[in-house]
Each structure stands twice: as structure tokens, then as C-alpha cells.
C-alpha positions in Angstrom: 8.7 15.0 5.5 6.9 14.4 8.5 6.8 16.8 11.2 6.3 14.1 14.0 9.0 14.2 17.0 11.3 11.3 15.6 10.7 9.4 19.2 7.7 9.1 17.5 8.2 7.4 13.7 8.5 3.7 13.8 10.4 4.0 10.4 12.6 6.8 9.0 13.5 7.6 5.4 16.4 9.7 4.8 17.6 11.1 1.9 17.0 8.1 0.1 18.0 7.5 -3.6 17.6 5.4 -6.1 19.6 5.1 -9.5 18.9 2.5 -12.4 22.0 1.5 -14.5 20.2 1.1 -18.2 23.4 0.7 -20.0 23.6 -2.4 -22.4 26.9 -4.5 -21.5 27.6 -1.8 -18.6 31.0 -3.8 -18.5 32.1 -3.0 -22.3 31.2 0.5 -21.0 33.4 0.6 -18.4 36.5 -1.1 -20.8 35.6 1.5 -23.5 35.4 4.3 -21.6 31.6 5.0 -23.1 29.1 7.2 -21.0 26.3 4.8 -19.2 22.8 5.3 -19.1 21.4 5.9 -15.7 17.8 6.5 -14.3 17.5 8.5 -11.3 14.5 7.1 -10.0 14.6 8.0 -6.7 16.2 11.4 -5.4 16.5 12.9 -2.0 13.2 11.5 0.1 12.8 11.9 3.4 9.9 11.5 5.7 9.0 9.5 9.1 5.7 7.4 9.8 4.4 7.3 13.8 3.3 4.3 14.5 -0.2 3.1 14.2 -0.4 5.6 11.2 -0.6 5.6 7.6 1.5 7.6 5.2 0.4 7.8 2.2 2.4 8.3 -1.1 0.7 9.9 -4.5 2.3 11.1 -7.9 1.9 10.0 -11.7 3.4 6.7 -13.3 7.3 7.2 -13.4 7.0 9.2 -9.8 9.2 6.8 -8.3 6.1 5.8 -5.8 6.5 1.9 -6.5 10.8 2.2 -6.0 10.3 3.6 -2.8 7.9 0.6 -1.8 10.5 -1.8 -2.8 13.3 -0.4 -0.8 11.2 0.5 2.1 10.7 -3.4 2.4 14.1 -4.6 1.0 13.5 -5.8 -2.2 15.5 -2.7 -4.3 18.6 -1.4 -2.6 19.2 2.2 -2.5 22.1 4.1 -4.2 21.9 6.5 -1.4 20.9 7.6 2.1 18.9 5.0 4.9 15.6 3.0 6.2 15.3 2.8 9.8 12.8 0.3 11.1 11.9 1.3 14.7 15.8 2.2 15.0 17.3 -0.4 13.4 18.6 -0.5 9.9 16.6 -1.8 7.0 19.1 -1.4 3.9 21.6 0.9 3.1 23.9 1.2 0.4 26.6 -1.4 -0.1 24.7 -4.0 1.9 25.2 -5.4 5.3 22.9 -6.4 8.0 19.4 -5.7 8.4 16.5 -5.7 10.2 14.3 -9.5 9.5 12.0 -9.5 6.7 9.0 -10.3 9.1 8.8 -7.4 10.7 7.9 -5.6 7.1 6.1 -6.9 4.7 4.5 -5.6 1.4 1.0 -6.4 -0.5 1.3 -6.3 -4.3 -1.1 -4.0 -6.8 -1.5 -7.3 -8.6 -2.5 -10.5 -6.3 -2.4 -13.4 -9.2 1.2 -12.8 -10.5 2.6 -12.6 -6.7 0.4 -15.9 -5.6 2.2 -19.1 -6.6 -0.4 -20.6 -8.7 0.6 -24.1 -8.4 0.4 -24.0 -4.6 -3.0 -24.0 -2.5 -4.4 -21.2 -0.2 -3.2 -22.7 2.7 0.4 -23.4 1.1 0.7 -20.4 0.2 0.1 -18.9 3.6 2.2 -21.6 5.5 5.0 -20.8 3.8 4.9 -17.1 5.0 5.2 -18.8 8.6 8.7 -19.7 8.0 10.4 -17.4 10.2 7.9 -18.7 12.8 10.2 -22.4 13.3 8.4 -23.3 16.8 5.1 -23.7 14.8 4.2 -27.3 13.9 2.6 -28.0 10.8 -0.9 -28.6 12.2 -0.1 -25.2 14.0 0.5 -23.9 10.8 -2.5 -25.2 9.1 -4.6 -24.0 11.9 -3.1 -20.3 12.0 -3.8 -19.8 8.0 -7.1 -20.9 8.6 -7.9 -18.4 11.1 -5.9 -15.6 9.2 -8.5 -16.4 6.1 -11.5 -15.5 8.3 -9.7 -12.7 9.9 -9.7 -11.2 6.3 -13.5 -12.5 5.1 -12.4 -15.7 3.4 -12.8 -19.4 5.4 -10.7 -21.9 6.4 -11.8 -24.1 3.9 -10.7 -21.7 0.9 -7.3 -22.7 2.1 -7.6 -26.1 0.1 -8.5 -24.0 -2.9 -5.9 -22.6 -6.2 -5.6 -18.9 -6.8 -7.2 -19.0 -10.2 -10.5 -20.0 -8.0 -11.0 -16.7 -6.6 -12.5 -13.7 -8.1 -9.3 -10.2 -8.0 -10.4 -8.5 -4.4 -10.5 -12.4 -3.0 -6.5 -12.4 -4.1 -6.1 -9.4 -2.6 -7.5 -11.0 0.4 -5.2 -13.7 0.6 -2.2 -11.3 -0.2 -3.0 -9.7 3.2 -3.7 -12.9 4.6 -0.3 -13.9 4.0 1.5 -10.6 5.0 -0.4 -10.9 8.2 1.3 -14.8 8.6 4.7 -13.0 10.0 2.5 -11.2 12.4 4.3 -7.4 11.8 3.2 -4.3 12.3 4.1 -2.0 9.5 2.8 -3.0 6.1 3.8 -1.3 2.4 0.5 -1.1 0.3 1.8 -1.2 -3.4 -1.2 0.2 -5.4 -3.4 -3.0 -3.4 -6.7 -2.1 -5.0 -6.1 -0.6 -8.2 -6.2 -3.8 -10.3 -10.0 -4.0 -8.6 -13.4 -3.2 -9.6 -14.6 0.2 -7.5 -17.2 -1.9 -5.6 -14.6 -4.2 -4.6 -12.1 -1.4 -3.7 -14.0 -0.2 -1.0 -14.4 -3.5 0.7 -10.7 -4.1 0.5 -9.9 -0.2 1.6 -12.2 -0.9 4.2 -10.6 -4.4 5.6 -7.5 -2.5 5.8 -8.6 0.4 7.9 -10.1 -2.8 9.8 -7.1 -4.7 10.7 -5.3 -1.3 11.0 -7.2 -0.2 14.0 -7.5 -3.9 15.5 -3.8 -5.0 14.9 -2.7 -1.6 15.4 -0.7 -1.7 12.3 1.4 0.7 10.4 1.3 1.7 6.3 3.0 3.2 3.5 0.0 3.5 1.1 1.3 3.5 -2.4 -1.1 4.6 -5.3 -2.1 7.5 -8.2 -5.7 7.9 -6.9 -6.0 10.7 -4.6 -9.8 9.6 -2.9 -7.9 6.2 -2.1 -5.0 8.1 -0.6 -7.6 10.8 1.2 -9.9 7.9 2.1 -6.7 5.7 3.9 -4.1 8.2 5.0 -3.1 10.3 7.9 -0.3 12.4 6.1 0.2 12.0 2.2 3.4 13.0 0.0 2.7 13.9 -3.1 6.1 12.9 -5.8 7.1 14.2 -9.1 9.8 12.6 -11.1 11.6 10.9 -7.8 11.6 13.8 -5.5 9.1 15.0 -2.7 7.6 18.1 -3.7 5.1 18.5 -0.7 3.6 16.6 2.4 1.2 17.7 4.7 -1.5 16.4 6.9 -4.2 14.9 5.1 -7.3 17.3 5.6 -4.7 20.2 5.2 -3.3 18.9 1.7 -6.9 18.1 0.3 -8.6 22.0 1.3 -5.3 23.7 0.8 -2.3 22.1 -1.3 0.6 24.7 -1.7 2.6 23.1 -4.2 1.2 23.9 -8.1 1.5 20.3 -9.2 -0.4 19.3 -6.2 -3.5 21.7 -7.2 -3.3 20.6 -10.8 -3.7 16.8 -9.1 -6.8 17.9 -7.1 -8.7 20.1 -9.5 -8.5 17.1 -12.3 -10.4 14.9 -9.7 -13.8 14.2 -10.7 -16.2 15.6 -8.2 -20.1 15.2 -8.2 -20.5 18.0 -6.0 -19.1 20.4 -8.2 -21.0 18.8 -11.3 -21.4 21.8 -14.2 -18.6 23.8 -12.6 -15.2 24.2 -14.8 -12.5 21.9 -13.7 -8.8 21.6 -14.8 -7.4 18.8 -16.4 -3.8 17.3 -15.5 -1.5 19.4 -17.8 1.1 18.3 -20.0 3.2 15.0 -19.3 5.8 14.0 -17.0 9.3 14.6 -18.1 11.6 11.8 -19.5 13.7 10.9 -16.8 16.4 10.2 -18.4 16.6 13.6 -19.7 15.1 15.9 -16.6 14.4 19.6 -16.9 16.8 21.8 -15.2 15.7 23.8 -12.1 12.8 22.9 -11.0 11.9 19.5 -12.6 8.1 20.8 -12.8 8.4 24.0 -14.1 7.9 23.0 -17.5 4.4 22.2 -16.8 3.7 24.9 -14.0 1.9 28.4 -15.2 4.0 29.9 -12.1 7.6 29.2 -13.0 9.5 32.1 -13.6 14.1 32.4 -14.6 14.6 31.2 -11.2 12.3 27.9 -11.4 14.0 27.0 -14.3 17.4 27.3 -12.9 17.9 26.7 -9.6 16.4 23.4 -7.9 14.0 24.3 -4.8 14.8 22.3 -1.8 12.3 20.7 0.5 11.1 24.0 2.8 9.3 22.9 6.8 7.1 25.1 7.5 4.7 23.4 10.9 3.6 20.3 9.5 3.5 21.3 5.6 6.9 20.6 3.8 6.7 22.3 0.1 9.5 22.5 -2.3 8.5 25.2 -4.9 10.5 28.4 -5.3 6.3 30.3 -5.5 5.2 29.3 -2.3 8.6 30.2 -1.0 8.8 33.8 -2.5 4.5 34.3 -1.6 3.9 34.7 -5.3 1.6 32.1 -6.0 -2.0 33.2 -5.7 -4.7 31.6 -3.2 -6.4 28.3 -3.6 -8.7 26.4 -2.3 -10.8 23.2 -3.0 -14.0 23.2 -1.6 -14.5 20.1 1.1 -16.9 17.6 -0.5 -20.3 17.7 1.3 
């Protein structure tokens, strides 16, 4: 998790969990006695975000990245453990009160399926001022338009469909419309991998933008480690739902600890290391409904050993690098580096 003093973190994530009930007619299950089908999706994450900083969150598809984004903001409820929003609780299992949706909000990997395509621009982005009751409608109106050229658009795209807008222009009037509740901690679901590269950066780049002007907060969500190196402050890296090392940024990228983390970095395409060998990504991710014992890597990892695939490591502190990997912990693990890009 993050090292930070937590006067510092603006939210909290403890031991959070997450488990899927699969099972068809889960209520003839429960008469008959027959065992259920559950996904452990999330298990056991921790970490804290300072304010005005971005944590970002990298793994493979089925990490468990995107079901932490949900229940960060909400929208899943956990099986276990707690959100804290700036010391306030966010959801917890069994329900009960929480913090206002305002205050967190989320932008969507893809902006067509979560823009109502019936409504206009401007509809869309006055509806997002409904917390915000002492705003008139001409207030409203007004307030959309200037949150359009706060993100590159005009006011008069307002009056326009979403089908009128080329992908990164969505994506623009996704954050747009987050920004409507005015709050300061955003959750980035994969925002720019449903983009061209060209437009990526411009998006990436109105992000960082608003960031340092509206001082705002993120959990970055995505698979693409120069997105996550490019818009982070401290990344956690996931495999098959649990944390399996976080460090600062310029740390993790120079000098990862954790195998799967190296094997994440060496498969990145680098032009700077053109004609050199590189490694590719290894073997797949486990089913998760049928996870390895021990160590859930260690049936990809060319370090495991009897203990590895026995006994689960836990999350290990050590400064401001957290690892979880029975080599680093026993020094066995031999020295690596990735050359800095020039």
C-alpha cells in the first residue's frame, strides 16, 4: 500500500474484497444443499492516495483492476473490508450510509455506451448538476457550456448528439460531465484505451491539465504501463485480485522487485533498446475460479520454489516499496534493472 502518513490520504482502502456469486438459481442451491460457484475477484487490497495525487493501478485482464474502480466509487459493493473518502465512509459491506456520489466520480474506458445517446451534450452534462439544486436552469446551461471549453470542446457542441463526435471528443465530454459535480478525486477506468495513440496523449495530457489546475485526485485504472508511468505518482501492480507490489513510480519502473512486475516491464516495447533481446509476458493468468495454491503466480514465475507453491506471501512494507513474493523476502531473487529510457 502506500507508505504516506494516513493524515495524508484523502481515500483509504482496506482490506478490500470482492466475491461474485456465479451460481445458476443460487436459491435452488441453497434449498438443495449444492456447492455455489464463487469468483473471488477482489482479495485483500489495501493502499491510501494523498491528495492532489494519482495512484495508479496496472495488471492483466481478470486482475480485478476495473472491480476495484467500481467499488472505489460505489457502483459494486464489497464482500469485505472499507473505502474511506477523506474520513468518511464510502461502502462497506451490508450497506448503510455513505459519503454523496458528488464528491467521487468515475470516467468510463468506453464514452459512447456510458453517454445517453438520445440526450444532447448539454443534457447530458445538466443532468450531472443534480446534486447542485440552487442552480437554475440557465445556470445550468451556462455552467456546461463553460465545462466544454474547460475540456477543449465549445459551448455550442452542447446542442450536439454523441454519435457527432469523433472517440477522444466522448472522452471529453465524459470528463466534462464528471467535472459537473465539481469533486476532487476522480476514478479513471481504462479512459483512453478505446482511443487512437495520437488521441491518447491529448486526453492523458488534459488530465494531468485539470489535475494540476483543479487540484484533483485519481485512481488511474489501465493494462498499459507507459500510460500508468506517464500519469501516476505511485502504481500497484495486481495479479488475480490481490496486490503483489507498489512502489513509487520512478522506483517501480528502474527497479520492480516483484517477478511478475519485471516480466510486465521487459515485454514493453522499447525503441531505445531496438535489436536487444526482450521477454515476452509468460504463460496466462490462472482461472479464477480454480486459483493456484500458494503463491497464485508461481505457476508462471521461473523463481518459485516448495514454499511459493504452498504457502501464500503476504503483502511485506519495506520504506515506500510494498512486495508480496516469498524471493524478494528470502533475497534469492537475482538483480534487475531496466534501463531509464533516454
Amino acid at each position: 500500500m502506500s507508505n504516506k502518513n494516513k493524515s495524508d490520504a484523502i481515500l483509504e482502502v482496506q482490506n478490500l474484497s470482492k466475491i461474485f456469486d456465479l451460481t445458476q438459481a443460487p436459491w435452488l442451491a441453497a434449498m438443495t444443499g449444492r456447492k455455489r460457484t464463487l469468483l473471488p475477484a477482489v482479495d485483500g487490497v489495501t493502499f491510501s492516495i494523498p491528495k492532489g495525487k494519482t495512484f495508479g493501478l496496472v495488471g492483466e485482464s481478470g486482475s480485478g483492476k476495473s472491480t476495484v474502480a467500481r467499488m472505489t466509487v460505489g457502483l459494486t459493493r464489497p464482500s469485505d473490508g472499507e473505502i474511506t473518502y477523506e474520513g468518511k465512509r464510502v461502502t462497506a459491506p451490508g450497506g448503510g450510509p455513505g459519503i454523496g456520489r458528488g464528491q467521487l466520480q468515475m470516467i468510463f474506458q468506453d464514452p459512447i455506451a456510458s453517454l445517453n445517446p438520445r440526450w444532447r451534450v448539454v443534457d447530458i452534462i445538466r443532468e450531472a448538476f443534480r446534486i447542485k439544486s440552487n442552480l437554475s436552469e440557465q445556470d445550468k446551461i451556462k455552467r456546461a457550456g463553460e465545462l466544454l471549453d474547460q475540456v477543449g470542446l465549445t459551448a455550442a457542441d452542447g446542442e450536439k448528439f454523441p454519435h457527432e463526435f469523433s472517440g477522444g471528443q466522448r472522452q471529453r465530454i465524459s470528463i466534462a460531465r464528471a467535472l459537473a459535480s465539481e469533486p476532487e478525486f476522480l476514478v479513471c477506468d481504462e479512459p483512453t484505451s478505446a482511443l487512437d495513440v495520437s488521441v491518447q496523449a491529448q486526453i492523458l495530457n488534459l488530465m494531468r491539465e485539470l489535475q494540476d489546475e483543479l487540484g484533483l485526485t485519481y485512481l488511474f485504472i489501465s493494462h498499459d504501463l507507459a500510460v500508468v508511468s506517464h500519469m501516476s505518482d505511485v502504481v500497484g501492480v495486481m495479479y488475480l485480485g490481490r496486490l503483489v507490489e507498489v512502489a513509487p513510480k520512478e522506483q517501480l519502473f528502474t527497479a520492480a522487485q516483484h517477478p511478475y512486475t519485471r516480466m510486465l516491464l521487459e515485454a514493453i516495447p522499447r525503441l531505445d533498446l531496438e535489436g536487444q533481446e526482450r521477454e515476452d509476458v509468460v504463460g496466462e493468468v490462472a482461472n479464477p475460479l480454480n486459483r493456484p495454491t500458494g503463491c497464485h503466480y508461481h505457476p508462471r514465475c521461473p523463481f518459485a520454489n516448495k514454499r511459493c507453491r504452498k504457502e501464500d506471501p503476504t503483502l511485506v512494507i519495506d520504506g515506500q516499496v510494498s512486495v508480496a513474493c516469498h524471493g524478494v523476502d528470502e533475497a534469492r531473487l537475482p538483480p534487475w534493472n531496466l534501463p531509464v529510457s533516454a
